[in-house]
N, CA and C atoms of all chains as a GROMACS GRO file, in nm:
protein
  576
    1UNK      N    1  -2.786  -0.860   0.012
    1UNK     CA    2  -2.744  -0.827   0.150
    1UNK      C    3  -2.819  -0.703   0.195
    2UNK      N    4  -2.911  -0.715   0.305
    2UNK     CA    5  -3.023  -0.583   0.337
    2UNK      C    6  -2.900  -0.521   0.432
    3UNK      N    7  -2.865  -0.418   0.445
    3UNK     CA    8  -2.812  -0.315   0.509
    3UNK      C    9  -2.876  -0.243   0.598
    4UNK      N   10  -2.982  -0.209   0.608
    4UNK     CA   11  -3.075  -0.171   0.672
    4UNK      C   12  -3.034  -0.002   0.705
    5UNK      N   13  -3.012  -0.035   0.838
    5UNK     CA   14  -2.967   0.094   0.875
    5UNK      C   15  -2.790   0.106   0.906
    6UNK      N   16  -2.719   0.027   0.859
    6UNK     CA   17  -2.603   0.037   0.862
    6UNK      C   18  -2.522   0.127   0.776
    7UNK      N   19  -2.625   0.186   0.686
    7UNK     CA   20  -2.571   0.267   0.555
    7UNK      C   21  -2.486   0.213   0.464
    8UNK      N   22  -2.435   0.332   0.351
    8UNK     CA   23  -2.411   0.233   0.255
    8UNK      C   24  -2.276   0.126   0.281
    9UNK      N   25  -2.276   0.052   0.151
    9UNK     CA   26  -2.155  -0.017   0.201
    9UNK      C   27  -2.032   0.047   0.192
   10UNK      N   28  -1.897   0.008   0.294
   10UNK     CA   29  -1.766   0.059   0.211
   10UNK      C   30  -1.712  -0.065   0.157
   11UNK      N   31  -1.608  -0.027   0.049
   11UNK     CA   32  -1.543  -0.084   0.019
   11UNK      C   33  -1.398  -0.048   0.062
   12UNK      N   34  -1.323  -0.145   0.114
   12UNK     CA   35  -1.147  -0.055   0.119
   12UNK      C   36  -1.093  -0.140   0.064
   13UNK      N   37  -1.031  -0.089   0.007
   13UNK     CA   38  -0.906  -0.110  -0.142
   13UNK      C   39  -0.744  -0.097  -0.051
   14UNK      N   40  -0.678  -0.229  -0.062
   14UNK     CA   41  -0.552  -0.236  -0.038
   14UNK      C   42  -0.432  -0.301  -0.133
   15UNK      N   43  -0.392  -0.248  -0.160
   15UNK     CA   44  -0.293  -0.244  -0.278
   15UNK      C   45  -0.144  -0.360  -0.165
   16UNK      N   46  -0.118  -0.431  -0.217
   16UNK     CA   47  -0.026  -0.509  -0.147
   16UNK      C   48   0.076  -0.552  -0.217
   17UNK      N   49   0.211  -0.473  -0.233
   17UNK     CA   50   0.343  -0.525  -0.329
   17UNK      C   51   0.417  -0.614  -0.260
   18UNK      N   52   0.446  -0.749  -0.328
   18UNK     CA   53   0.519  -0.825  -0.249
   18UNK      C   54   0.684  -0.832  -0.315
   19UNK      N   55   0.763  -0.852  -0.132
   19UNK     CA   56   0.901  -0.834  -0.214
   19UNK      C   57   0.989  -0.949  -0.133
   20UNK      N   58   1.039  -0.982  -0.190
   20UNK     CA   59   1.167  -1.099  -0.135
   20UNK      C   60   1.313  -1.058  -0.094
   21UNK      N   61   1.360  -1.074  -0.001
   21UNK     CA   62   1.493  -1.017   0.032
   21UNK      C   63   1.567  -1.133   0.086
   22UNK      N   64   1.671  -1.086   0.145
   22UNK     CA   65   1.754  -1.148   0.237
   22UNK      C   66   1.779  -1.054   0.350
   23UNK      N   67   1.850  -1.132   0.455
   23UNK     CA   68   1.850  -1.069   0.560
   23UNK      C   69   1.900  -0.945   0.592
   24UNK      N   70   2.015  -0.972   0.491
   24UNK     CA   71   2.140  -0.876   0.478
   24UNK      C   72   2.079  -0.717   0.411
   25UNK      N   73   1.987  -0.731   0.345
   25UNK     CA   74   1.917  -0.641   0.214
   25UNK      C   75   1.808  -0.624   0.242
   26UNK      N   76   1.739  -0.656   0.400
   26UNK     CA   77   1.590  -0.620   0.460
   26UNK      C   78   1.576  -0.488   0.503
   27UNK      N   79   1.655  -0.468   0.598
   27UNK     CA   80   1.693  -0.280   0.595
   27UNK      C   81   1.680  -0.202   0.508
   28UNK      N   82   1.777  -0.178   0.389
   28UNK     CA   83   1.778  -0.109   0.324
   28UNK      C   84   1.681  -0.106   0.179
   29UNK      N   85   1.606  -0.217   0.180
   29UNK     CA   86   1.459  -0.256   0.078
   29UNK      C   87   1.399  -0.138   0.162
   30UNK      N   88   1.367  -0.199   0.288
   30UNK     CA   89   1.237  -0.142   0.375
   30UNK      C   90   1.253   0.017   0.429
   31UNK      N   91   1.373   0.076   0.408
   31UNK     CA   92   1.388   0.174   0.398
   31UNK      C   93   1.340   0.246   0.262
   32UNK      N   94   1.413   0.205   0.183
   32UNK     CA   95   1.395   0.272   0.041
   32UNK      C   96   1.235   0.252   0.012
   33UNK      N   97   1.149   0.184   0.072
   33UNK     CA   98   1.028   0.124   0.006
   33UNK      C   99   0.885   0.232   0.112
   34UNK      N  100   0.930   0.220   0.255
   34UNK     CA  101   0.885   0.294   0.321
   34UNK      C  102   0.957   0.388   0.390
   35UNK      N  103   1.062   0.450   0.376
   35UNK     CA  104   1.104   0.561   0.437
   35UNK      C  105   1.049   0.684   0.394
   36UNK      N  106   1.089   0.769   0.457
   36UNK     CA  107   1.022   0.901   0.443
   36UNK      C  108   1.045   0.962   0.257
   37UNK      N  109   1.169   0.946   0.222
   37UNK     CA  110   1.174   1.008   0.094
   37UNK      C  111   1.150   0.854   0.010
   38UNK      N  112   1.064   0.780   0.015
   38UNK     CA  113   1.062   0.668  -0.026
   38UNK      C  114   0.977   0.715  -0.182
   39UNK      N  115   1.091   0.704  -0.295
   39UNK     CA  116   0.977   0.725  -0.451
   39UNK      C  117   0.854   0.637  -0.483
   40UNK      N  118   0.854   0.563  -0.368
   40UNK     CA  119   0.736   0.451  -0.506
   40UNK      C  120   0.631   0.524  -0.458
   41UNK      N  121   0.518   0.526  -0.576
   41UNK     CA  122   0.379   0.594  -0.539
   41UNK      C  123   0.265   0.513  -0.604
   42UNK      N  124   0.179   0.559  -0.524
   42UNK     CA  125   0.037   0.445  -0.541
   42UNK      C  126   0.064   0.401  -0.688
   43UNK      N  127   0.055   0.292  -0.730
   43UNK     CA  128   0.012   0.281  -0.870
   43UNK      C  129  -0.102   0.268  -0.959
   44UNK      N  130  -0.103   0.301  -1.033
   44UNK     CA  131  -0.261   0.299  -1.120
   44UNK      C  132  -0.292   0.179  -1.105
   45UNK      N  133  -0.407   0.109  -1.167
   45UNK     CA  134  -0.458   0.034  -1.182
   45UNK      C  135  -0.414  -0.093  -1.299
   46UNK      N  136  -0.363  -0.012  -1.432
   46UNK     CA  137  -0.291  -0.060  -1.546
   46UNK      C  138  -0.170  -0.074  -1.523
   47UNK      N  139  -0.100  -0.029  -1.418
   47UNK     CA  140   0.039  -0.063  -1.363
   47UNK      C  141   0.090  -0.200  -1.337
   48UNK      N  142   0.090  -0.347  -1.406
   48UNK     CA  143   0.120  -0.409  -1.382
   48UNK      C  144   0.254  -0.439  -1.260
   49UNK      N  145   0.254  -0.518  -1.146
   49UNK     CA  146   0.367  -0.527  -1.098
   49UNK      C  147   0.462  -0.655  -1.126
   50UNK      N  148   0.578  -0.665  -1.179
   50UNK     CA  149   0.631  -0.753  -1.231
   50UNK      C  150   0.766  -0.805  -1.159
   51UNK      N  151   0.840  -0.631  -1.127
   51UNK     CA  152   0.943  -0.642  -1.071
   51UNK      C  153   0.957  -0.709  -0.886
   52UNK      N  154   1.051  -0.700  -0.888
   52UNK     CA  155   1.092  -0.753  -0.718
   52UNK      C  156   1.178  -0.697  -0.648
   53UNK      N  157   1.187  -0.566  -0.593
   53UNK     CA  158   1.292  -0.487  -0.571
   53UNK      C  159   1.335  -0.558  -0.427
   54UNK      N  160   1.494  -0.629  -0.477
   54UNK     CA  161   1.546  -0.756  -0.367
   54UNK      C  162   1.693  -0.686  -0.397
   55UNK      N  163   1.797  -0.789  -0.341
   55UNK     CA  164   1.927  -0.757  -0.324
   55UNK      C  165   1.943  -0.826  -0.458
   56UNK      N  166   2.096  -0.799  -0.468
   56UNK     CA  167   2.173  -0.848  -0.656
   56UNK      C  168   2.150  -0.941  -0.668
   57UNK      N  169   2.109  -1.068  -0.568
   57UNK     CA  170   2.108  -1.203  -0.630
   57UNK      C  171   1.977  -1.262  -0.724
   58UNK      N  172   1.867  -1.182  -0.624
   58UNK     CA  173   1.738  -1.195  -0.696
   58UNK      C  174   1.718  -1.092  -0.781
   59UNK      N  175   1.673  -1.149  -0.924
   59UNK     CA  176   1.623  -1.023  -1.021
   59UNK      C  177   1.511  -0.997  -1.039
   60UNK      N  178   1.419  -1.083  -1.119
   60UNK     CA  179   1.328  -1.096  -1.156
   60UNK      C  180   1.256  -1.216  -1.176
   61UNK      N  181   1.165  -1.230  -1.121
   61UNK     CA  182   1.072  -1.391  -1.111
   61UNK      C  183   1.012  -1.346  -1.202
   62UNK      N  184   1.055  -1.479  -1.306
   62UNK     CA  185   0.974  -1.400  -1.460
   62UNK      C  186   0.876  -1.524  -1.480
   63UNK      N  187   0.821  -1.580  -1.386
   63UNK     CA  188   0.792  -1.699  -1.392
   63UNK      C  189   0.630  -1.686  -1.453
   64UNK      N  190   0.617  -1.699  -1.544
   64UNK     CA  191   0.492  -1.683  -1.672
   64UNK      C  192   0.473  -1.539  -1.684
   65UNK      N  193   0.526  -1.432  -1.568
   65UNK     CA  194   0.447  -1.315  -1.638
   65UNK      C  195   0.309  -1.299  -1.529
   66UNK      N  196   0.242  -1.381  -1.453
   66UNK     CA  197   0.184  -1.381  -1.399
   66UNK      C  198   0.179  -1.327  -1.237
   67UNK      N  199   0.323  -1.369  -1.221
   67UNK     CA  200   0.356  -1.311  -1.070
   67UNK      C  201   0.308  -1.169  -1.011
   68UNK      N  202   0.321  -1.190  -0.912
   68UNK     CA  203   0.335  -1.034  -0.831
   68UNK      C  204   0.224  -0.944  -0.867
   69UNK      N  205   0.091  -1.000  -0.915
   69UNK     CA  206  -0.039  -0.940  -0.938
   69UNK      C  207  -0.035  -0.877  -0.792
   70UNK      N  208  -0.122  -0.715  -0.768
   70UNK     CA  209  -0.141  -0.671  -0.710
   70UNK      C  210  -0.284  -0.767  -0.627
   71UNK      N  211  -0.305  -0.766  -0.540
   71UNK     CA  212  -0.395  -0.776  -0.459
   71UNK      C  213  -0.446  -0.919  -0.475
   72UNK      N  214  -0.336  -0.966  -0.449
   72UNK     CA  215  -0.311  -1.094  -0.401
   72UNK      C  216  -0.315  -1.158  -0.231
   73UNK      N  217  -0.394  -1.231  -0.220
   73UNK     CA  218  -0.402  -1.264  -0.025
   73UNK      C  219  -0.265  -1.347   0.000
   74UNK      N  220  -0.268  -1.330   0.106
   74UNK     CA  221  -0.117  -1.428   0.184
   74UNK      C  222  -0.149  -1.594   0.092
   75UNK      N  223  -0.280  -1.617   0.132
   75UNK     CA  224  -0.326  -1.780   0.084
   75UNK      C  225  -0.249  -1.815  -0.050
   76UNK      N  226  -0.276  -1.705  -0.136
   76UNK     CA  227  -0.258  -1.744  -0.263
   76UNK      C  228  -0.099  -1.734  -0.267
   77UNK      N  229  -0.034  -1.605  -0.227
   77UNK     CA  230   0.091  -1.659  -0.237
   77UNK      C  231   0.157  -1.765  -0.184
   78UNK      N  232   0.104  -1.827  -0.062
   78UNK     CA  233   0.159  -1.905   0.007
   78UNK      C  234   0.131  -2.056  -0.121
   79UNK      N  235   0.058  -2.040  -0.175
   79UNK     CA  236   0.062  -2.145  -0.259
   79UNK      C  237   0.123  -2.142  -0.364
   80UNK      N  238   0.147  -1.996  -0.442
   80UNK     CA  239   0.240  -2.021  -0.531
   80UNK      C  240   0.398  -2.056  -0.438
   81UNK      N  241   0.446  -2.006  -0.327
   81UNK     CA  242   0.562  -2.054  -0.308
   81UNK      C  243   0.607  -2.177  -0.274
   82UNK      N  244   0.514  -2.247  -0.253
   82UNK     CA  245   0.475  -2.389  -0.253
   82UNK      C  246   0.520  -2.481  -0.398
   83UNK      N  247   0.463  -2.395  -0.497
   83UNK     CA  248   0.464  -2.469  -0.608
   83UNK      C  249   0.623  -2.387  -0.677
   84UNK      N  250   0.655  -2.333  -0.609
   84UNK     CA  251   0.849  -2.258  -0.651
   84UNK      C  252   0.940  -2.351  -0.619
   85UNK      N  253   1.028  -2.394  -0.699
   85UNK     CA  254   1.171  -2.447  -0.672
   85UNK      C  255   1.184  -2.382  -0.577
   86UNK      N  256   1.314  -2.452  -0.488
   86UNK     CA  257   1.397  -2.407  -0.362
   86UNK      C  258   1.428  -2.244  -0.439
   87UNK      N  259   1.484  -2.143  -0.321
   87UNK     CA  260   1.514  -2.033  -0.360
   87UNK      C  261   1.643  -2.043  -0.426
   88UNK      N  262   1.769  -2.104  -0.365
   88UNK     CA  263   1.837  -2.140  -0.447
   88UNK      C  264   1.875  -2.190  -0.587
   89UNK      N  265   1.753  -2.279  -0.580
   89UNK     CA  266   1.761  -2.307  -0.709
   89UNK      C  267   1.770  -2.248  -0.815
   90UNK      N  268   1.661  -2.117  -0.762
   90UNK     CA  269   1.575  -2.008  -0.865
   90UNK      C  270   1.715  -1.915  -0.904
   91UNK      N  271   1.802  -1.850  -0.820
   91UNK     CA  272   1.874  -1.750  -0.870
   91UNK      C  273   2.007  -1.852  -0.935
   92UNK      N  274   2.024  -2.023  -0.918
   92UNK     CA  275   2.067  -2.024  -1.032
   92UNK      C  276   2.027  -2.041  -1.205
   93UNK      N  277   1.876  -2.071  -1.192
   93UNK     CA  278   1.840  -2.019  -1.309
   93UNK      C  279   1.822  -1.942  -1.354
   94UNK      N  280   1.834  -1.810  -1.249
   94UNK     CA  281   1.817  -1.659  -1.333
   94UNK      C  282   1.942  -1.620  -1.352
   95UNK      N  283   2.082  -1.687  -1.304
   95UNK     CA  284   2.208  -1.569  -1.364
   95UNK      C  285   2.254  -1.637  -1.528
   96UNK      N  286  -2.838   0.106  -0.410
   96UNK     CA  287  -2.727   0.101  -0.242
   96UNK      C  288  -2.631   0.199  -0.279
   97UNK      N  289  -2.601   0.294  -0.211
   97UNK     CA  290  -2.484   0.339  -0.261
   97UNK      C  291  -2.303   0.291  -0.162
   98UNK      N  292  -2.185   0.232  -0.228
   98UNK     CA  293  -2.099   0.228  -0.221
   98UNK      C  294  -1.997   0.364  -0.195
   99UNK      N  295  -1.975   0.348  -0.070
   99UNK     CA  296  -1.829   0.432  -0.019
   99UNK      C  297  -1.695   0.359  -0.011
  100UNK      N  298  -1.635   0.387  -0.143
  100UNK     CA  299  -1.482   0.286  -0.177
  100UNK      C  300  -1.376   0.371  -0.067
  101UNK      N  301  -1.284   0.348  -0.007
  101UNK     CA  302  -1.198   0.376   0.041
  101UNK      C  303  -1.050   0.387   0.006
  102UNK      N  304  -0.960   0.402   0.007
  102UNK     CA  305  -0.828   0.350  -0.030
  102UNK      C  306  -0.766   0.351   0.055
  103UNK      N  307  -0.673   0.238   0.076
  103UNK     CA  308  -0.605   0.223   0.216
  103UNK      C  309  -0.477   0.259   0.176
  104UNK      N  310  -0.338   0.319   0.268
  104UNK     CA  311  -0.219   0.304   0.243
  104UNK      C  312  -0.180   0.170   0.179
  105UNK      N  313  -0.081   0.199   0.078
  105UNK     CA  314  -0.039   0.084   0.023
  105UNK      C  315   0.034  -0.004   0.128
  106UNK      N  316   0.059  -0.150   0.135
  106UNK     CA  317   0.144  -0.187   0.210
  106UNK      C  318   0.244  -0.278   0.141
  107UNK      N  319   0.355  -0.319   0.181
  107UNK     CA  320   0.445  -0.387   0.148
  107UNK      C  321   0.511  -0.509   0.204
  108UNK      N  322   0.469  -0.641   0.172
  108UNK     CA  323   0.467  -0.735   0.213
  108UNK      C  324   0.628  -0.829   0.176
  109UNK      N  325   0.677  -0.860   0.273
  109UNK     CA  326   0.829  -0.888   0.260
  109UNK      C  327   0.862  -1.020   0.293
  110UNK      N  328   0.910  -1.071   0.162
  110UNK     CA  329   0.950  -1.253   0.261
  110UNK      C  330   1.106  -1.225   0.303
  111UNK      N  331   1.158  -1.323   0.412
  111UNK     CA  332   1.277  -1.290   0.435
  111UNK      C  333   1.267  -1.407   0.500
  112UNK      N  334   1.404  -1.478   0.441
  112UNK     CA  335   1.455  -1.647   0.532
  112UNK      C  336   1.524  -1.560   0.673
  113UNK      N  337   1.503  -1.591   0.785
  113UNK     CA  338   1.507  -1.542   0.931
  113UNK      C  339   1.496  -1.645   0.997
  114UNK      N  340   1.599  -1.648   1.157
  114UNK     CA  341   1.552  -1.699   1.240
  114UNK      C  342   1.498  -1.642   1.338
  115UNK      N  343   1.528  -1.500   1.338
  115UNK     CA  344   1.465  -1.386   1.392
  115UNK      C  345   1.311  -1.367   1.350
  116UNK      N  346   1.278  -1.310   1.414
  116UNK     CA  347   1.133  -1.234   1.401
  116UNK      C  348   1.154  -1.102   1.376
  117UNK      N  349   1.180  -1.043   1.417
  117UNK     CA  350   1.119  -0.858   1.407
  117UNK      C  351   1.307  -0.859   1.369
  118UNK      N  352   1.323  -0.843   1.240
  118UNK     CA  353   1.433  -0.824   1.152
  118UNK      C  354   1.446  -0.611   1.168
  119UNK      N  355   1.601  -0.589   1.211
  119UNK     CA  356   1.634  -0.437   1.212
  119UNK      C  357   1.611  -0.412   1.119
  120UNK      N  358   1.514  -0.257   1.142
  120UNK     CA  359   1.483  -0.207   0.973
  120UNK      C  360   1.512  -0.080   0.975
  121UNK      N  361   1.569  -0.062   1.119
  121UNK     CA  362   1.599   0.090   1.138
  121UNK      C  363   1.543   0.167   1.182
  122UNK      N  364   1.433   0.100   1.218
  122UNK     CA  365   1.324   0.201   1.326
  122UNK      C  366   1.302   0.115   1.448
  123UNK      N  367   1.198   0.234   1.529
  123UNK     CA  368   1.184   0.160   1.683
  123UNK      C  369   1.004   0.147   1.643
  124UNK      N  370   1.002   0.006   1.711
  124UNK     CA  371   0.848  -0.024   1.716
  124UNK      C  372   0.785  -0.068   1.855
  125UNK      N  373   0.654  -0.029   1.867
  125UNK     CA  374   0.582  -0.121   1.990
  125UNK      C  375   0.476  -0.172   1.973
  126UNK      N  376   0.486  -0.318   2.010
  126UNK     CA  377   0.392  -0.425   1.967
  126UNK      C  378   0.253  -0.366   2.064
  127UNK      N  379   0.185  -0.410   1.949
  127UNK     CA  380   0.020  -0.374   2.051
  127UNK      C  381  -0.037  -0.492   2.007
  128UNK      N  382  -0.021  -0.625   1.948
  128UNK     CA  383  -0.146  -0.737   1.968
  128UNK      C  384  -0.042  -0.845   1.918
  129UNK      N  385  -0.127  -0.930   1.926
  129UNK     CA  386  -0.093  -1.049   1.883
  129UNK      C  387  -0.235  -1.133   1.861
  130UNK      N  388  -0.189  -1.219   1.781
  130UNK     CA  389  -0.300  -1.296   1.720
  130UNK      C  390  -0.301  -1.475   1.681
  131UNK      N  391  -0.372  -1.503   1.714
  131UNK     CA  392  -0.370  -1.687   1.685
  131UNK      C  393  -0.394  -1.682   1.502
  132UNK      N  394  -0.329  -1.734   1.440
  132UNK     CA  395  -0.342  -1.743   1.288
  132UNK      C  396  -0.378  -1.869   1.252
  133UNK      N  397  -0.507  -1.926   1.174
  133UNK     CA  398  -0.553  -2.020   1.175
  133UNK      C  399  -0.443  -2.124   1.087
  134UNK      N  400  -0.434  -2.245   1.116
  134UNK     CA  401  -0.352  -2.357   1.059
  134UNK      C  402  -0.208  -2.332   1.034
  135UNK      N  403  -0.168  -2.214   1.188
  135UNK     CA  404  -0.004  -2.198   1.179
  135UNK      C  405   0.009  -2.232   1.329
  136UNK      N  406   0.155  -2.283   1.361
  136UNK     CA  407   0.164  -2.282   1.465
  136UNK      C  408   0.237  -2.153   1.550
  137UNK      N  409   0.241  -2.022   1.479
  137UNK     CA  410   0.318  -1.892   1.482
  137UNK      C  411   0.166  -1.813   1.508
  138UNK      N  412   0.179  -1.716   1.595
  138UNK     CA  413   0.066  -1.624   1.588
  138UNK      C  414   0.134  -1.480   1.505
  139UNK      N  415   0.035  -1.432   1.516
  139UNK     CA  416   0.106  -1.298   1.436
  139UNK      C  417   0.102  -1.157   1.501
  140UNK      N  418   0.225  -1.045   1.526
  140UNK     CA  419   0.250  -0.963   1.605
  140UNK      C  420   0.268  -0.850   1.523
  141UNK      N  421   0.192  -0.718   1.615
  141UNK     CA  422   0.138  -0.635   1.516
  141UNK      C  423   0.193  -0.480   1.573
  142UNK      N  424   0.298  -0.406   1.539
  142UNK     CA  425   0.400  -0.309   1.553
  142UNK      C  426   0.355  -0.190   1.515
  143UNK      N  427   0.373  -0.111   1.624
  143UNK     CA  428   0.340   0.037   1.545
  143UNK      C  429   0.507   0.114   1.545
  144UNK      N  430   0.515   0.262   1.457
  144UNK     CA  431   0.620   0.291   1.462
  144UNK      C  432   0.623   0.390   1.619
  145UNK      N  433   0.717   0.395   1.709
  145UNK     CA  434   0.707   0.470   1.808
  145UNK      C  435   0.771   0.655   1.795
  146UNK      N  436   0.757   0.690   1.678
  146UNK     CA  437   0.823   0.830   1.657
  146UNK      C  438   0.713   0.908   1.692
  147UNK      N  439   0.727   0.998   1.713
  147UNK     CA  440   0.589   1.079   1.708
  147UNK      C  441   0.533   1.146   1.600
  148UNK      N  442   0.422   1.108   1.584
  148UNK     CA  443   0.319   1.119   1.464
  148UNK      C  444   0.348   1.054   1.375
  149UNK      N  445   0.406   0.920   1.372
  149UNK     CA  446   0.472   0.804   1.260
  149UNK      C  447   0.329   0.747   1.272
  150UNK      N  448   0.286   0.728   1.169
  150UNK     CA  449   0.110   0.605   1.168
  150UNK      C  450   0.177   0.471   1.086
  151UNK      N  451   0.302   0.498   1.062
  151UNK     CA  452   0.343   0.364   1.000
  151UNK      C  453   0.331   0.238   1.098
  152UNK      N  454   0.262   0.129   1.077
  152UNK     CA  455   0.228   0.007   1.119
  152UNK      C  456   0.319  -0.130   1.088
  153UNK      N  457   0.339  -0.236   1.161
  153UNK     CA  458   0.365  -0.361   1.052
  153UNK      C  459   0.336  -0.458   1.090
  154UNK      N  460   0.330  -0.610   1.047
  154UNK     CA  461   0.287  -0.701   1.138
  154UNK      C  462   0.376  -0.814   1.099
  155UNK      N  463   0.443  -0.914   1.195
  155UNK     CA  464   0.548  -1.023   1.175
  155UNK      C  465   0.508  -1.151   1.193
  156UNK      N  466   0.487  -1.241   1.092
  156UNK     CA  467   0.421  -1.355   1.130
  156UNK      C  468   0.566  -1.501   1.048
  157UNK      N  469   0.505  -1.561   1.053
  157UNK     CA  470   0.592  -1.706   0.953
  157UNK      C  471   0.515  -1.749   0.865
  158UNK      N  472   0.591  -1.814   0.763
  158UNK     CA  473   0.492  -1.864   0.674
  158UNK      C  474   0.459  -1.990   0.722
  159UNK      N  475   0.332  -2.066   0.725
  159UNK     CA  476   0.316  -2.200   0.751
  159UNK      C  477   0.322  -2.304   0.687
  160UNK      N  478   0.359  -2.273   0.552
  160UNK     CA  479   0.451  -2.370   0.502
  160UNK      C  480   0.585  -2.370   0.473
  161UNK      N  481   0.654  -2.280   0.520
  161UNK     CA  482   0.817  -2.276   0.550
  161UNK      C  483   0.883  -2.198   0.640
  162UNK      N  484   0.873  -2.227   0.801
  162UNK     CA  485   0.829  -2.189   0.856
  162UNK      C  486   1.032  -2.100   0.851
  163UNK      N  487   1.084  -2.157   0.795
  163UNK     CA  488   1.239  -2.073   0.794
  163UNK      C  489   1.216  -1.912   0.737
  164UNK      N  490   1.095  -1.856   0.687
  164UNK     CA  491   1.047  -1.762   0.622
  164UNK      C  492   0.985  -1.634   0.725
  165UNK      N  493   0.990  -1.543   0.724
  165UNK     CA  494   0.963  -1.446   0.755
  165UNK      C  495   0.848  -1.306   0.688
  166UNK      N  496   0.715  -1.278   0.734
  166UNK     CA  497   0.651  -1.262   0.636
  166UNK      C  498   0.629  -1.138   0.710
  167UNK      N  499   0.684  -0.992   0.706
  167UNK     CA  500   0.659  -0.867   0.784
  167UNK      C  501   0.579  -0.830   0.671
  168UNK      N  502   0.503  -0.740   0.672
  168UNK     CA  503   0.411  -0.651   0.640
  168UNK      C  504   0.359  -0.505   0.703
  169UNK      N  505   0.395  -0.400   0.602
  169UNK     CA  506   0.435  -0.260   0.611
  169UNK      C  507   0.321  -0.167   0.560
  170UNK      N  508   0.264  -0.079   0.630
  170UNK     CA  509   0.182  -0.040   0.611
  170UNK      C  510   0.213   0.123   0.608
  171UNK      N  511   0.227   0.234   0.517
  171UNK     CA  512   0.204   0.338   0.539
  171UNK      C  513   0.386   0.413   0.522
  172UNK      N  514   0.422   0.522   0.544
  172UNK     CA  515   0.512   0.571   0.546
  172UNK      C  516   0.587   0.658   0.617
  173UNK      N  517   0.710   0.651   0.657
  173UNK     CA  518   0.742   0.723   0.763
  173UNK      C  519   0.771   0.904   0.749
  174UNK      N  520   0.731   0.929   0.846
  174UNK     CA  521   0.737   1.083   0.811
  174UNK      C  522   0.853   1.151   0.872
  175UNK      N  523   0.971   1.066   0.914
  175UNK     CA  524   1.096   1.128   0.960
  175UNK      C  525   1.233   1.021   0.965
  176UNK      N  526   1.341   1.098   0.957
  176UNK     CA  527   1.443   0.960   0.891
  176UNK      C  528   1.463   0.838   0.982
  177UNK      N  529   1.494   0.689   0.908
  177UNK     CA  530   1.562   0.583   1.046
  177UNK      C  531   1.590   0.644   1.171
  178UNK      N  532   1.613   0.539   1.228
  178UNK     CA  533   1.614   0.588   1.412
  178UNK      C  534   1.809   0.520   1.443
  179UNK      N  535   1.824   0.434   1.343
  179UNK     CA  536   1.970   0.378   1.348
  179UNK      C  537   2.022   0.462   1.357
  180UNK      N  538   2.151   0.466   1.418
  180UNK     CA  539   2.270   0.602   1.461
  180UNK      C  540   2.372   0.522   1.400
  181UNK      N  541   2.480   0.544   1.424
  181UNK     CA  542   2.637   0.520   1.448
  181UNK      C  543   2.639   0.401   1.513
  182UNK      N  544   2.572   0.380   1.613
  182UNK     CA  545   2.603   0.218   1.744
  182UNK      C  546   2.584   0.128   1.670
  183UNK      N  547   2.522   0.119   1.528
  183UNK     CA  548   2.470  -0.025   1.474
  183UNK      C  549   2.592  -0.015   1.382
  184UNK      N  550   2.667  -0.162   1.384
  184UNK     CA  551   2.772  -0.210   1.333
  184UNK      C  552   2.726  -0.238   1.178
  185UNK      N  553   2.625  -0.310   1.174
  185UNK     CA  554   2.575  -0.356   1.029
  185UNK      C  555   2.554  -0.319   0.957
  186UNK      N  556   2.479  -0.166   1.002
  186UNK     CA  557   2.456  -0.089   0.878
  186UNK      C  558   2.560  -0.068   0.792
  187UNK      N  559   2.442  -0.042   0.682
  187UNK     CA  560   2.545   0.010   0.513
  187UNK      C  561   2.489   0.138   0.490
  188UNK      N  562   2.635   0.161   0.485
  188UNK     CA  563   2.690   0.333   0.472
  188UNK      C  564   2.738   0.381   0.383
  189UNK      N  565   2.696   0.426   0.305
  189UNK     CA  566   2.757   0.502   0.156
  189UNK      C  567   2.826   0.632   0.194
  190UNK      N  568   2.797   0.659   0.309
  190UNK     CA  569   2.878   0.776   0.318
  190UNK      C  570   3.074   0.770   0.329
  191UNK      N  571   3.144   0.873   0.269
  191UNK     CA  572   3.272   0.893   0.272
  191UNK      C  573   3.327   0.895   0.365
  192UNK      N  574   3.454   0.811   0.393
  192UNK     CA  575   3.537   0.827   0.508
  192UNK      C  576   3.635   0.885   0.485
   0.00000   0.00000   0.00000
């Protein structure tokens, strides 16, 4: 790719955590996640993301271990939720 | 060649079953675009926070394959508390009565 005079390239890096809620538990996720005293902080690189910070019903989609890779596009998730049991289904296999 | 990497605010991408669109999150927003999203029949609407000096962003679209889904996306962090008062019935309140 000649660049010419456009200089060098950038790259931008977006880190994208995905989280599942309910309606009831969208507020107070999206508070705690982006509010002002909000703890979560950039994560390293070796930081696997595994968890799903949702309301009590959902715990953990432990589904291979693979989930919730950082920097993941809409596409791809939209296809794993595709290939997910109903949501229902899921939190009765997780209690 | 030399490479200039960037890092963007993290963002936080939220599914939520809705029949609503722009779900209360406790802040005030104002839409500045909208967008045709290829192979959805939902375009996607793109929120800034209205506080002053808030750069927090988000954008509300559907998923196009379930379209009962709600897919906001959060960009950045707010630099002063919710905008909810007392008037909102729904909120959850840990505080003592």
């Amino acid at each position: 790719m000649s660049r010419g005079e456009r200089g060098p390239m950038k790259v931008v890096i977006i880190n994208t955590q995905y989280v599942e809620t309910d309606a009831t538990s969208f507020k107070s996720v999206v508070q705690k996640l982006t509010g002002k005293d909000s703890v979560v902080s950039d994560y390293s690189s070796d930081h696997p993301m595994k968890n799903i910070v949702s309301c009590p019903h959902h715990s953990r989609l432990g589904l291979g271990g693979a989930i919730l890779e950082r920097n993941w596009s809409i596409k791809e998730f939209d296809r794993l939720l595709k290939e997910m049991p109903p949501v229902d289904e899921l939190s009765r296999l997780w209690d | 060649m030399k490479v200039r990497r960037k890092l963007r605010e993290p963002r936080f991408c939220f599914q939520t079953r809705s029949d609503i669109d722009v779900l209360d999150d406790g802040y005030k927003w104002r839409k500045y675009g909208q967008k045709v999203v290829k192979n959805s029949l939902h375009p996607r609407s793109y929120y800034r926070c209205t506080h002053n000096n808030c750069r927090v962003k988000k954008r509300v679209e559907r998923l196009s394959e379930d379209c009962r889904m709600v897919i906001t996306t959060y960009e950045g962090r707010h630099n002063h508390s919710p905008c909810d008062d007392s008037n909102s019935s729904e909120h959850e309140c840990f505080s003592s009565f």
